[in-house]
VOSEBA-38680 format. One record per residue: x, y, z of N, C-alpha, C in turn. Coordinates in pm, whole numbers, m for minus. Layout:
! VOSEBA-38680
<n.x->X&n.y->Y&n.z->Z&ca.x->X&ca.y->Y&ca.z->Z&c.x->X&c.y->Y&c.z->Z>;
...
! end
This chain:
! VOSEBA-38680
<n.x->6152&n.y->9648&n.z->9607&ca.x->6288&ca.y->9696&ca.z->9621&c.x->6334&c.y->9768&c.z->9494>;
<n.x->6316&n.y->9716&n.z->9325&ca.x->6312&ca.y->9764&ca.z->9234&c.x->6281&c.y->9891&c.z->9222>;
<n.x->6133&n.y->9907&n.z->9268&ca.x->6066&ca.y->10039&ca.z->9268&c.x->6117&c.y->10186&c.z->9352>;
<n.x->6151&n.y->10121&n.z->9525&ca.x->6230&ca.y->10193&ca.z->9564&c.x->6360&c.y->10248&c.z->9522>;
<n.x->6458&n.y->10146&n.z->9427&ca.x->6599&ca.y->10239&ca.z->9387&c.x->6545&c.y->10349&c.z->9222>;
<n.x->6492&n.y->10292&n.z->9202&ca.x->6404&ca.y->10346&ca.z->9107&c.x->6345&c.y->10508&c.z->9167>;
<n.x->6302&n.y->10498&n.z->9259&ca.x->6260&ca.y->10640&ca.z->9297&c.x->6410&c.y->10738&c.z->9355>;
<n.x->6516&n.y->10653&n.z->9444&ca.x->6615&ca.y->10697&ca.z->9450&c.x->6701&c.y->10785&c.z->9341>;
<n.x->6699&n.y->10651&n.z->9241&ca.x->6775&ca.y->10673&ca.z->9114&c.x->6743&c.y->10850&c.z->9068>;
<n.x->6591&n.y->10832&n.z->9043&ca.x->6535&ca.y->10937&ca.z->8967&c.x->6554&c.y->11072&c.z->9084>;
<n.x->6538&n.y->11056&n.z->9241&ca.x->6587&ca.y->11151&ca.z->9315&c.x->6748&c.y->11213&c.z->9261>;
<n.x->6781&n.y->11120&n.z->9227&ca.x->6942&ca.y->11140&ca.z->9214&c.x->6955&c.y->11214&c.z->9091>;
<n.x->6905&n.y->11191&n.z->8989&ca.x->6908&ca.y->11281&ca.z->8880&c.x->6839&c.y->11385&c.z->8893>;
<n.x->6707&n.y->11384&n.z->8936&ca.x->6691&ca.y->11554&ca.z->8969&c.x->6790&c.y->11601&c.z->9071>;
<n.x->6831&n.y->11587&n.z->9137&ca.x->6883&ca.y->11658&ca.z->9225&c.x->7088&c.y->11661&c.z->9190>;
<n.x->7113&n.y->11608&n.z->9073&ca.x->7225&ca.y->11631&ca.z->9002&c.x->7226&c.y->11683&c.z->8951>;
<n.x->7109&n.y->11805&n.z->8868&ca.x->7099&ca.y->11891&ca.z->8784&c.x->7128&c.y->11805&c.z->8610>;
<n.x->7141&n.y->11697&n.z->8662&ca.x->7130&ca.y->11583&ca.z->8549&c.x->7248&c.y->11670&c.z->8452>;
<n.x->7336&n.y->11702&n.z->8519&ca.x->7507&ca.y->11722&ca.z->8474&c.x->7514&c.y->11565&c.z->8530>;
<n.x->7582&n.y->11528&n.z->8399&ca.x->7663&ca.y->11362&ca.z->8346&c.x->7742&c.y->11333&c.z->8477>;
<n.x->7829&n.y->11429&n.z->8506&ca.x->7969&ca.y->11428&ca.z->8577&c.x->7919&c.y->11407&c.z->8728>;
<n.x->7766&n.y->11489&n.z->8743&ca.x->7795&ca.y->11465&ca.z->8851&c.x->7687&c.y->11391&c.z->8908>;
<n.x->7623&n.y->11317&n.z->8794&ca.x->7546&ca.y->11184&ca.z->8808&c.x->7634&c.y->11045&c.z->8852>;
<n.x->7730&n.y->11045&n.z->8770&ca.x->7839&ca.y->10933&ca.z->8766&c.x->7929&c.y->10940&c.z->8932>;
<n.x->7971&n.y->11083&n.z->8940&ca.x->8038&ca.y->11065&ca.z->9076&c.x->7920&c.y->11037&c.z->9225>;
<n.x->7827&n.y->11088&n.z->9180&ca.x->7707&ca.y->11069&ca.z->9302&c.x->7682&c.y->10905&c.z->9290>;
<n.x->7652&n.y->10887&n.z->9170&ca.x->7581&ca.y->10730&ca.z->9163&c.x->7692&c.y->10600&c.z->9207>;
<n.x->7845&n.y->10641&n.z->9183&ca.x->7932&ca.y->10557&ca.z->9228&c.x->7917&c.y->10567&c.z->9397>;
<n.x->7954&n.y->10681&n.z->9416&ca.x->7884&ca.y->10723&ca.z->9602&c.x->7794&c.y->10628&c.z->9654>;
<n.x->7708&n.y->10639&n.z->9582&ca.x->7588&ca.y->10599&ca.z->9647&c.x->7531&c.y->10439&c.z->9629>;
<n.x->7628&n.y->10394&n.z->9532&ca.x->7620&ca.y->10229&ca.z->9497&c.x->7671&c.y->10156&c.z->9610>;
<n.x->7797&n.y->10205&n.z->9746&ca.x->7808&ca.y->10169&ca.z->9826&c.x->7721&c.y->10211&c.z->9978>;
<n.x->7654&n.y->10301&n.z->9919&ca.x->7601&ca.y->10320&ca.z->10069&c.x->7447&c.y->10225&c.z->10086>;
<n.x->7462&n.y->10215&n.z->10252&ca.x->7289&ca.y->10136&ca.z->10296&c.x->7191&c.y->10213&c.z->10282>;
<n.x->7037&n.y->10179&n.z->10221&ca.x->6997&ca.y->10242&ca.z->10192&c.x->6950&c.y->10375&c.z->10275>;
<n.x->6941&n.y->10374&n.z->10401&ca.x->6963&ca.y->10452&ca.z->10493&c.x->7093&c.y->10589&c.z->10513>;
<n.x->7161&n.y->10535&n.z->10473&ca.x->7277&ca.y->10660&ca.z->10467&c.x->7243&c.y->10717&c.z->10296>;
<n.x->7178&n.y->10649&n.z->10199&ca.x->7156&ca.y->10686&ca.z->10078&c.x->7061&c.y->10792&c.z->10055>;
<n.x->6986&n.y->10741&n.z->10166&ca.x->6860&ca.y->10860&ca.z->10213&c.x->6876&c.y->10973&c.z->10251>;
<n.x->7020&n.y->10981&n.z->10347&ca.x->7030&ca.y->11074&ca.z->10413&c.x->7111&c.y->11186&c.z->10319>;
<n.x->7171&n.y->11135&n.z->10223&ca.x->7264&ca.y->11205&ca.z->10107&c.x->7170&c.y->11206&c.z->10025>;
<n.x->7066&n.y->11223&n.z->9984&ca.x->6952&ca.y->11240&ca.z->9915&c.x->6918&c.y->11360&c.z->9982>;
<n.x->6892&n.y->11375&n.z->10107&ca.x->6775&ca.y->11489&ca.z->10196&c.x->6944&c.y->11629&c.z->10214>;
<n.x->7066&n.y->11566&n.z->10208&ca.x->7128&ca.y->11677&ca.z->10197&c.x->7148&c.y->11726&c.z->10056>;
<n.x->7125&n.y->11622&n.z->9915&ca.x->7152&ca.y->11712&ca.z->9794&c.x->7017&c.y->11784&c.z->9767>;
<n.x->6907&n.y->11767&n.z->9851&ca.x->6777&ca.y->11868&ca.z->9804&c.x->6796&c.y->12006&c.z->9910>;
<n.x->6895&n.y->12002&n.z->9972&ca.x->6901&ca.y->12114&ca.z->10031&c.x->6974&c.y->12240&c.z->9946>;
<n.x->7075&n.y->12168&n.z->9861&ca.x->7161&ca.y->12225&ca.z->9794&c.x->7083&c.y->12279&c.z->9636>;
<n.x->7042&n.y->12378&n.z->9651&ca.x->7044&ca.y->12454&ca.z->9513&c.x->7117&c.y->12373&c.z->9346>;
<n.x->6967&n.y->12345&n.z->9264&ca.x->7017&ca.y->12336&ca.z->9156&c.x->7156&c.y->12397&c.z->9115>;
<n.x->7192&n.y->12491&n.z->9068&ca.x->7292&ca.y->12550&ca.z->9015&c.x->7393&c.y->12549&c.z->9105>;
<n.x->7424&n.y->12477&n.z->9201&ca.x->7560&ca.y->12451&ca.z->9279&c.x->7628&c.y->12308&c.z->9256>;
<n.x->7670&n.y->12311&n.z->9135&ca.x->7728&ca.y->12167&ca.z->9098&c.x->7862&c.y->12107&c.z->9183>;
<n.x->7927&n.y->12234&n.z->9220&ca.x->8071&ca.y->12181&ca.z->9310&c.x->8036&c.y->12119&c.z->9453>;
<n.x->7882&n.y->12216&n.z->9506&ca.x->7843&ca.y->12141&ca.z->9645&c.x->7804&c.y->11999&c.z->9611>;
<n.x->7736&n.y->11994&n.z->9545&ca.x->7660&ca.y->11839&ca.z->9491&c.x->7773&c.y->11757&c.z->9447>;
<n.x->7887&n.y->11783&n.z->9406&ca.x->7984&ca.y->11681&ca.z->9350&c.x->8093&c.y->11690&c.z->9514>;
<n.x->8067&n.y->11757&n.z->9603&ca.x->8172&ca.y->11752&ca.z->9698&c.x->8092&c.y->11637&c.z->9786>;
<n.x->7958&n.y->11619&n.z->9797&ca.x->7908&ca.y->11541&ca.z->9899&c.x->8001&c.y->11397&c.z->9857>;
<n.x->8059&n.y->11397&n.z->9758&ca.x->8129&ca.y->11271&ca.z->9742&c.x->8246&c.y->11257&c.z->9813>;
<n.x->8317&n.y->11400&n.z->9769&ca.x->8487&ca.y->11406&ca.z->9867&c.x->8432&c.y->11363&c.z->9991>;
<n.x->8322&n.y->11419&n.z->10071&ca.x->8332&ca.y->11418&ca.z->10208&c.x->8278&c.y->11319&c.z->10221>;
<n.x->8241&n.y->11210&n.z->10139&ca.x->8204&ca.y->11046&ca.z->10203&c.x->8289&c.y->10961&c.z->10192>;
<n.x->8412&n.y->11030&n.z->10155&ca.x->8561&ca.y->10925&ca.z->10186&c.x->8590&c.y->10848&c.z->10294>;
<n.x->8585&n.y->10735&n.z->10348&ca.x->8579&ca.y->10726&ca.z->10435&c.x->8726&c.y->10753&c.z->10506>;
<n.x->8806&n.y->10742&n.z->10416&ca.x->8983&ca.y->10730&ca.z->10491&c.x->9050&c.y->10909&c.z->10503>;
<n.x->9091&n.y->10941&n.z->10598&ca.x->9139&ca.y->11085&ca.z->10552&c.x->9253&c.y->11112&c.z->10465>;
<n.x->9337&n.y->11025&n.z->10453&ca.x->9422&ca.y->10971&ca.z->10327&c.x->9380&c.y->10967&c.z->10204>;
<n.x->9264&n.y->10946&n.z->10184&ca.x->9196&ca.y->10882&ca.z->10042&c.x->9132&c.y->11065&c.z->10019>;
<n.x->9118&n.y->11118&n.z->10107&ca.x->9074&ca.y->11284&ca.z->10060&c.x->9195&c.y->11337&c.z->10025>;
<n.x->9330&n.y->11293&n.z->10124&ca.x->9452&ca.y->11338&ca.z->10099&c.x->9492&c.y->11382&c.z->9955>;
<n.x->9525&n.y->11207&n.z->9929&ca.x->9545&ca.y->11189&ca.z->9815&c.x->9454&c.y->11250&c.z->9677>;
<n.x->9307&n.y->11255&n.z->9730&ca.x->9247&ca.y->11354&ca.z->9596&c.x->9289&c.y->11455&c.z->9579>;
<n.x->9287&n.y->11550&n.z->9706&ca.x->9332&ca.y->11709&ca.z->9719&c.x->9488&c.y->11700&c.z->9661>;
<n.x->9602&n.y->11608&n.z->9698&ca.x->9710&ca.y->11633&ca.z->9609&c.x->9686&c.y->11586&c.z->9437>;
<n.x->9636&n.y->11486&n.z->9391&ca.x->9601&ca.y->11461&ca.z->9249&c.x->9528&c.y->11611&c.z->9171>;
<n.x->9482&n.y->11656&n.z->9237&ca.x->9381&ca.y->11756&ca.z->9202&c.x->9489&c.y->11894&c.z->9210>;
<n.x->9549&n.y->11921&n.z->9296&ca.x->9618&ca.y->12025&ca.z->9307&c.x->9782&c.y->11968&c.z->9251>;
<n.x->9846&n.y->11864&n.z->9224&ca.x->9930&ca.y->11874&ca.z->9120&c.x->9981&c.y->11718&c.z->9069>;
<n.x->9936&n.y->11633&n.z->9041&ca.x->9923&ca.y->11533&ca.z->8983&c.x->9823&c.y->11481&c.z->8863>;
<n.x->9745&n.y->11586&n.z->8815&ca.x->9673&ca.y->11561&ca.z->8702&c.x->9795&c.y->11539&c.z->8590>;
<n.x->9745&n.y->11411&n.z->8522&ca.x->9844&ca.y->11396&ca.z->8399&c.x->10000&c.y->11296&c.z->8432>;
<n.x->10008&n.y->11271&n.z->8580&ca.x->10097&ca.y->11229&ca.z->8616&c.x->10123&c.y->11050&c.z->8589>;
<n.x->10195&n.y->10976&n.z->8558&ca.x->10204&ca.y->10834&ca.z->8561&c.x->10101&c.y->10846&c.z->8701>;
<n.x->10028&n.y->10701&n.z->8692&ca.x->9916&ca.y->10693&ca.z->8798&c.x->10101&c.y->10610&c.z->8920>;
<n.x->10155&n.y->10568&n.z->8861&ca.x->10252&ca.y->10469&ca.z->8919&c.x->10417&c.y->10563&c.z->9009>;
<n.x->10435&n.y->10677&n.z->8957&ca.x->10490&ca.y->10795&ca.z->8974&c.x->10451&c.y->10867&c.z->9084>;
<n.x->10325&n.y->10908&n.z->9062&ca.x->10194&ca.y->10963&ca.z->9181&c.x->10187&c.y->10868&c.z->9304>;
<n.x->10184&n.y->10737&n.z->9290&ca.x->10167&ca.y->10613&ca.z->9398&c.x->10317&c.y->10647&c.z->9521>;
<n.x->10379&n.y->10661&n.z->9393&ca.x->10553&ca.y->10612&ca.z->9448&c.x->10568&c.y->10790&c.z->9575>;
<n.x->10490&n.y->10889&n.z->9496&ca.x->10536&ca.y->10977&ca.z->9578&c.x->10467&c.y->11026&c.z->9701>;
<n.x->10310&n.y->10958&n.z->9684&ca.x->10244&ca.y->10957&ca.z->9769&c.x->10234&c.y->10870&c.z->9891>;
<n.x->10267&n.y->10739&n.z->9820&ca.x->10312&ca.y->10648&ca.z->9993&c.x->10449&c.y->10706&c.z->10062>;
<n.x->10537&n.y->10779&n.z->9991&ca.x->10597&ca.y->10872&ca.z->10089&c.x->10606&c.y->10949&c.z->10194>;
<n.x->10437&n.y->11006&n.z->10143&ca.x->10382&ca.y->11070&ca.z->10270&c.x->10313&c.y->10983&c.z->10355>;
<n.x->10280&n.y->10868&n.z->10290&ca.x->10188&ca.y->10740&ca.z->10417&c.x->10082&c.y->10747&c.z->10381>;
<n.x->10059&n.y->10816&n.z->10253&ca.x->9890&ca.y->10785&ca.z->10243&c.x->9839&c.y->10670&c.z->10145>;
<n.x->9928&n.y->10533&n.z->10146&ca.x->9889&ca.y->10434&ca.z->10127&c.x->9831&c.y->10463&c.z->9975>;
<n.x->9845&n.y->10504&n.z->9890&ca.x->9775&ca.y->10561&ca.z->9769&c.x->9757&c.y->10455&c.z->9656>;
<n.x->9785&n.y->10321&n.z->9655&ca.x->9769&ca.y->10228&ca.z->9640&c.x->9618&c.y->10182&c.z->9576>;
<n.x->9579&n.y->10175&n.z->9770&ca.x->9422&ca.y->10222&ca.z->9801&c.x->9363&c.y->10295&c.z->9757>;
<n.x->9382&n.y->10450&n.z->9838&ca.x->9341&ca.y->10553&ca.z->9797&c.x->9299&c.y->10551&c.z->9623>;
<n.x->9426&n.y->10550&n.z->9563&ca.x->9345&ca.y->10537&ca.z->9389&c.x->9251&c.y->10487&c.z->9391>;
<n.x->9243&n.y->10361&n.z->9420&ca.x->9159&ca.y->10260&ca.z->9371&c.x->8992&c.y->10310&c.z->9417>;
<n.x->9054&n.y->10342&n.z->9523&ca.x->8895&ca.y->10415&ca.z->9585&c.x->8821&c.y->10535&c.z->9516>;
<n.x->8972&n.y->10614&n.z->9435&ca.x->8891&ca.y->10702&ca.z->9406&c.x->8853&c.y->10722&c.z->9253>;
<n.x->8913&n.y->10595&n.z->9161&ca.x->8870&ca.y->10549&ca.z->9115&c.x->8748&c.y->10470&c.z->9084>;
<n.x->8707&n.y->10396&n.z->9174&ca.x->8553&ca.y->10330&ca.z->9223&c.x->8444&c.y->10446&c.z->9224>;
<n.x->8486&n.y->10559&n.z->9275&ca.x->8402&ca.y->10679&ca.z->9328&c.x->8393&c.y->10729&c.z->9197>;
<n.x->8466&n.y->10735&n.z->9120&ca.x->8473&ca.y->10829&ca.z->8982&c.x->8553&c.y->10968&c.z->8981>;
<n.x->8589&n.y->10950&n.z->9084&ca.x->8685&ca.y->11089&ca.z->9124&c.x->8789&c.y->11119&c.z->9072>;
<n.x->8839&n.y->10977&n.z->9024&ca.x->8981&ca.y->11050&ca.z->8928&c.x->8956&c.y->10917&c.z->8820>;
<n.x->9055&n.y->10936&n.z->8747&ca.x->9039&ca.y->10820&ca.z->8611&c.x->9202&c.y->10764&c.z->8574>;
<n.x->9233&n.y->10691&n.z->8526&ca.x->9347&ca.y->10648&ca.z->8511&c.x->9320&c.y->10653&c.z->8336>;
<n.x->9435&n.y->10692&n.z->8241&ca.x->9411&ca.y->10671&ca.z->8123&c.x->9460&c.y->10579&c.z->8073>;
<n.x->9468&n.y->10517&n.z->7905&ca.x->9556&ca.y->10423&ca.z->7847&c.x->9714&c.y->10406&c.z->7876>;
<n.x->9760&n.y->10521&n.z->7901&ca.x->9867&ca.y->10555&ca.z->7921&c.x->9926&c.y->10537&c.z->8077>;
<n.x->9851&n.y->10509&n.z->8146&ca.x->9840&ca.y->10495&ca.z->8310&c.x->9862&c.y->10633&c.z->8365>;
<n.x->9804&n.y->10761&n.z->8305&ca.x->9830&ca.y->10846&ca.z->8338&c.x->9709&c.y->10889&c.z->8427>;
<n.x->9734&n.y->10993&n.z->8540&ca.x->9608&ca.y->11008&ca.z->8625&c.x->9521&c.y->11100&c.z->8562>;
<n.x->9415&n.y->11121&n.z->8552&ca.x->9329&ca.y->11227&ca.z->8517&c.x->9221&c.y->11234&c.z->8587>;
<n.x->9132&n.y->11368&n.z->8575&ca.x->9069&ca.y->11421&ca.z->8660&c.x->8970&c.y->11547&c.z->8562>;
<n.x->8823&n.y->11514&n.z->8601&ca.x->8727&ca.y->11624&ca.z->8541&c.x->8760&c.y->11737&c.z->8613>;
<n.x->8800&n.y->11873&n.z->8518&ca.x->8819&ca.y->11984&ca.z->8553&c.x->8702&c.y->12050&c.z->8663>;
<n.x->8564&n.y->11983&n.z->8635&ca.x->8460&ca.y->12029&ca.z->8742&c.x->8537&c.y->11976&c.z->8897>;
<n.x->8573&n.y->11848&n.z->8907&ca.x->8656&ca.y->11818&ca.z->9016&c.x->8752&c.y->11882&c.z->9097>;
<n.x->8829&n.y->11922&n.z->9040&ca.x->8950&ca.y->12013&ca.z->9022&c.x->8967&c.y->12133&c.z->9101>;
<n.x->8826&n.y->12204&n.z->9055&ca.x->8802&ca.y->12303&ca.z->9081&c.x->8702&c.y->12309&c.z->9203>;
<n.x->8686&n.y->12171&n.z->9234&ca.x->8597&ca.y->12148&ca.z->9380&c.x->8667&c.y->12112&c.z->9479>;
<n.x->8776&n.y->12042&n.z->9433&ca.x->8918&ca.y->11994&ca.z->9555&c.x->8990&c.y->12131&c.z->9571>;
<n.x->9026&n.y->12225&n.z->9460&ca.x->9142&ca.y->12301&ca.z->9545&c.x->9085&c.y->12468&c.z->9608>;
<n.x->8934&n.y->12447&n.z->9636&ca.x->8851&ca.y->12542&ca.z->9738&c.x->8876&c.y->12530&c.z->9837>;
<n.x->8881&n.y->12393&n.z->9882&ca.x->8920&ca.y->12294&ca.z->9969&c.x->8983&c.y->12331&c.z->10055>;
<n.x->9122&n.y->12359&n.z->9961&ca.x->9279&ca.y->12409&ca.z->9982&c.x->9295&c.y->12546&c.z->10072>;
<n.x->9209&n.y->12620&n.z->9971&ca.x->9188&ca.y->12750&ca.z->10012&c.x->9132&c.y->12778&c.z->10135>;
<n.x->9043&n.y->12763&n.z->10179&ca.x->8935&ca.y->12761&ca.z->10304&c.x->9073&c.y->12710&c.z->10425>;
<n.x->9117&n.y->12688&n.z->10414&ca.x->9224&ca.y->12629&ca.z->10509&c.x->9260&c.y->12748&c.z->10540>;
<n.x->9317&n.y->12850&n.z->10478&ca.x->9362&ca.y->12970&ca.z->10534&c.x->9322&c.y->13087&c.z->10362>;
<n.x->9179&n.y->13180&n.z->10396&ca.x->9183&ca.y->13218&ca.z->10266&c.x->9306&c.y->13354&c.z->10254>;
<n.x->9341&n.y->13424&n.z->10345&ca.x->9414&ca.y->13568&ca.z->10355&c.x->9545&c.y->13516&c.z->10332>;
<n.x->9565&n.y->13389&n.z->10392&ca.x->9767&ca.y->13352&ca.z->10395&c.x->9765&c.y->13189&c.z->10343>;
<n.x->9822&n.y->13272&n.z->10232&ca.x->9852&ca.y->13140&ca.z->10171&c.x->9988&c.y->13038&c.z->10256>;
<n.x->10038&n.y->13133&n.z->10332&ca.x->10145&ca.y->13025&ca.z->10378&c.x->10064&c.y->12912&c.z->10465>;
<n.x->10012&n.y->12962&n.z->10532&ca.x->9923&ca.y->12851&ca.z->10613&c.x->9858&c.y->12715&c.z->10562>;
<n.x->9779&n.y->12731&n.z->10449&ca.x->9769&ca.y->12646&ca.z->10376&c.x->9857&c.y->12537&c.z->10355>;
<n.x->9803&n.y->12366&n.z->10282&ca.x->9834&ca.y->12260&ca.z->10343&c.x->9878&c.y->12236&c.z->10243>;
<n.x->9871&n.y->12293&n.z->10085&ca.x->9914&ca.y->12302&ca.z->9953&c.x->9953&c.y->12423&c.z->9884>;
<n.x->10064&n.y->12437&n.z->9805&ca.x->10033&ca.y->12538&ca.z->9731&c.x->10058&c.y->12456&c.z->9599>;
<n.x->9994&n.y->12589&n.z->9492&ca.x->9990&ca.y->12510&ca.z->9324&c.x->10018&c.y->12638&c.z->9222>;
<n.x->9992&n.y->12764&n.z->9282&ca.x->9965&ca.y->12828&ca.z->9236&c.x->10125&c.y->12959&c.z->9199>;
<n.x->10184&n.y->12926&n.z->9115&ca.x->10321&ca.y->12994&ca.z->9099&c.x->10317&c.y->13113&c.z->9173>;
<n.x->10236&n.y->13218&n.z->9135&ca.x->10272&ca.y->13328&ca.z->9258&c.x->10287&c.y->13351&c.z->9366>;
<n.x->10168&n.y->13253&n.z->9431&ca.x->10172&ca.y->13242&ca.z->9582&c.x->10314&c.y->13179&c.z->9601>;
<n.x->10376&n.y->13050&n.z->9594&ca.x->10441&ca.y->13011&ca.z->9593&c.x->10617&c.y->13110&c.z->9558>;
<n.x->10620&n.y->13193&n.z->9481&ca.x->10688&ca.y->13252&ca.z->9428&c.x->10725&c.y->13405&c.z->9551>;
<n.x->10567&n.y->13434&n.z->9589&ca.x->10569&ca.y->13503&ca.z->9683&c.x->10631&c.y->13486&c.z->9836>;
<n.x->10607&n.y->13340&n.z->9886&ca.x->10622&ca.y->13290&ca.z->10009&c.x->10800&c.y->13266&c.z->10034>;
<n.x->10829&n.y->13205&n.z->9868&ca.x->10978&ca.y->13159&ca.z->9915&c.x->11050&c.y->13301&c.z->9892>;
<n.x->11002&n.y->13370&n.z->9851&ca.x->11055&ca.y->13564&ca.z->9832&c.x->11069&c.y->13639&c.z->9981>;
<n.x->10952&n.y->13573&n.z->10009&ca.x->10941&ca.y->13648&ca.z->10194&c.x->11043&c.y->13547&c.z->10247>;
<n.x->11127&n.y->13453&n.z->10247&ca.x->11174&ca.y->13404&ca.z->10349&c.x->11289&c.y->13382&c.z->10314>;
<n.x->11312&n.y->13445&n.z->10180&ca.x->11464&ca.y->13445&ca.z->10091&c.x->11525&c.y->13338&c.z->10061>;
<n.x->11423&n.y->13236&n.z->10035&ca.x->11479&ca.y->13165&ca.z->9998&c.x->11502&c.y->13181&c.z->9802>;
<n.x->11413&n.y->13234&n.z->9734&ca.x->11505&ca.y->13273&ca.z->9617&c.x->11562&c.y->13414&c.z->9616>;
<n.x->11681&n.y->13438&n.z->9604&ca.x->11691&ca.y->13549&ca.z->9535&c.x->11779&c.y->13587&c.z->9403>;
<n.x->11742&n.y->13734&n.z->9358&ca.x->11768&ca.y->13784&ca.z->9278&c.x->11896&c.y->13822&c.z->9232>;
! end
């Protein structure tokens, strides 16, 4: 059994491009799965091209099991980096996504980090793998989209519908 996680293990680092970040978020992944589903997230990160670190670090988003617990990453990621982790909780069970949990989970995963300060944080490689995410939802109209973060778009949308003006 030794020998087998042992060959896993070492699957897992080649096929992380043995980037730190996305050894740690795969290996938390994969500390809960049977070895059977471990296998199977093994045979999809050898499909994925060395030099695609955001695909290889997303096989994690998409083994969330709760759709809340993705929720909650995609909002931490798109505007809660830096936020009281306790602030973030308060505004997120607002919406019902139990974020309580959710942290904790995505914490376990390595997906986000809580600092000394109880502030939320998040590896910029992350970041930049959650709010593609965002995009793909609607890439031509940003109104459609399920977030915005981005001042212009945002600046643009409430311009078209007058809600600021000049």
């Amino acid at each position: 059994m030794i020998f087998l996680q042992w060959i896993h293990s070492a699957d897992v680092i080649a096929y992380s491009g043995r980037l730190p970040l996305a050894l740690e978020v795969l290996g938390s992944y994969l500390s809960d799965c049977e070895i059977t589903v471990g296998q199977k997230v093994l045979e999809k990160l050898k499909c994925i091209p060395h030099d695609q670190t955001q695909k290889k670090l997303k096989v994690s988003f998409d083994g969330l099991k709760d759709v809340t617990e993705k929720q909650t990453f995609l909002d931490i990621a798109c505007f809660f980096i830096g936020m009281d982790r306790n602030d973030a909780i308060q505004i997120l069970n607002g919406c019902g996504f139990f974020a309580d949990i959710g942290i904790k989970v995505l914490v376990e995963r390595s997906l986000v980090t809580v600092d000394n300060r109880n502030k939320l944080r998040m590896h910029d490689l992350l970041s930049d793998m959650g709010r593609p995410i965002i995009y793909e939802e609607s890439p031509f109209d940003p109104e459609k989209r399920s977030r915005l973060w981005r001042r212009d778009e945002v600046f643009d949308i409430l311009s078209k519908h007058k809600v600021i003006t000049n």
